[in-house]
C-alpha positions in Angstrom: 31.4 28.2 2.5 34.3 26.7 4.5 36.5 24.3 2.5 34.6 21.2 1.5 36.7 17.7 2.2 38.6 16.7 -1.3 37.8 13.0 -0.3 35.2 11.1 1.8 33.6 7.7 2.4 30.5 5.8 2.7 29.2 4.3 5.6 29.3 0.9 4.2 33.5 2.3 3.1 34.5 3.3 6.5 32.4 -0.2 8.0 35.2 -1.7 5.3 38.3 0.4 6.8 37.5 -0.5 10.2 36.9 -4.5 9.7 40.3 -4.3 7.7 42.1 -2.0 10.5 41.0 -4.8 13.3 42.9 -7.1 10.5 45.6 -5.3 9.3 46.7 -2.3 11.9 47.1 0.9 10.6 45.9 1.6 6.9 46.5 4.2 4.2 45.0 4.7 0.9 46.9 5.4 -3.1 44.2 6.4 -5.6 45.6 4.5 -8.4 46.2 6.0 -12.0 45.6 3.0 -14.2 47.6 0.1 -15.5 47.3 -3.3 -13.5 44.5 -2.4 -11.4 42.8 0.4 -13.4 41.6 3.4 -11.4 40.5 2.1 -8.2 41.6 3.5 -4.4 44.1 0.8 -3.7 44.4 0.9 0.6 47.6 -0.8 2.5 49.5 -1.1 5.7 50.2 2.3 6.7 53.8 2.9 5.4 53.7 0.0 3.2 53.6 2.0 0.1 56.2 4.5 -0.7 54.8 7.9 -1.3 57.2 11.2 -2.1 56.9 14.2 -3.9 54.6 13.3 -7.0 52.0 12.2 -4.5 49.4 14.7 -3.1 47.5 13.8 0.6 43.8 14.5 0.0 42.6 14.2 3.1 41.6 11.4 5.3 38.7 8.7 5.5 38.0 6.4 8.3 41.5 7.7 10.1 43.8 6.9 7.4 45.9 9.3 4.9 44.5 9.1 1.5 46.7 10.1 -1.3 46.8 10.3 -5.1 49.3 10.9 -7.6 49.7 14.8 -8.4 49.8 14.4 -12.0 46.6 12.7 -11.5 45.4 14.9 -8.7 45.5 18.2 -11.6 42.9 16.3 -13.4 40.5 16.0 -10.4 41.5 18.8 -8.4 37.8 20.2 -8.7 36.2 16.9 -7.5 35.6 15.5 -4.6 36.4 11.6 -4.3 33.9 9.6 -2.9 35.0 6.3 -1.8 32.4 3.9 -1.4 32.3 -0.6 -1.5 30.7 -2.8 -4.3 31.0 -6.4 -4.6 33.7 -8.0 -6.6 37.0 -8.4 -5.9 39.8 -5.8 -5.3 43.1 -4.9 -6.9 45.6 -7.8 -6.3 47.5 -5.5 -3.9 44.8 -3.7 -2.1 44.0 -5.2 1.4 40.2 -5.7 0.6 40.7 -8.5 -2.1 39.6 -11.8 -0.1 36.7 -9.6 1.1 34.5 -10.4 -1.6 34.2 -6.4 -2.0 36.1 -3.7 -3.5 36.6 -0.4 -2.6 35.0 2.4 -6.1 36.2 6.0 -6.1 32.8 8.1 -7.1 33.3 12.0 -7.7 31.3 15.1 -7.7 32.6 18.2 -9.6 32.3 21.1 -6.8 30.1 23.5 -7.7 30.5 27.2 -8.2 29.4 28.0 -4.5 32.1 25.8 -2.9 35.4 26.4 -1.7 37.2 23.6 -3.2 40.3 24.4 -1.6 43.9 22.8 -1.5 44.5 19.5 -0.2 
């Protein structure tokens, strides 16, 4: 089975990414580890947020780099992130905050039959 994506989005996600790209221009996306805003995908203009070499670029979703810390990223390196909307209000940095909806990281452990390659 050909590699399987290490991160994805919803319909109702990438609907999300695109009303915020009209907004905002170009977008990019920082699975958060914890502290202020607890483990949710925080998404900002596109070179807003300083990534380097303890950051790991899962993929993309609805056109924009998606990354994660690699400390982090060795703990869910055998899930695939699943970034889907709920209502409530986003992290106090993220984009989506006025939105009245947050971005939710979901995961599914890869099973024995997939390729869950490197990012």
């Amino acid at each position: 089975m050909p590699n399987e994506p290490k991160v994805i989005a919803t319909e109702a996600a990438l609907k999300l990414i695109e009303k915020l790209k009209a907004k905002y221009g170009p977008l990019m996306f920082h699975q958060s580890g914890g502290c202020c805003d607890g483990s949710s995908p925080m998404c900002y203009p596109l070179g807003e947020l300083i990534v380097g070499d303890s950051d790991v670029l899962l993929g993309e979703i609805g056109g924009c780099p998606f990354y994660i810390a690699k400390a982090q990223y060795e703990y869910w390196k055998h899930t695939q992130l699943i970034i889907d909307v709920v209502p409530g209000r986003g992290g106090m940095f993220s984009l989506e905050g006025p939105e009245g909806i947050r971005f939710l990281t979901r995961s599914r452990v890869f099973g024995q039959s997939e390729d869950a390659g490197a990012p």
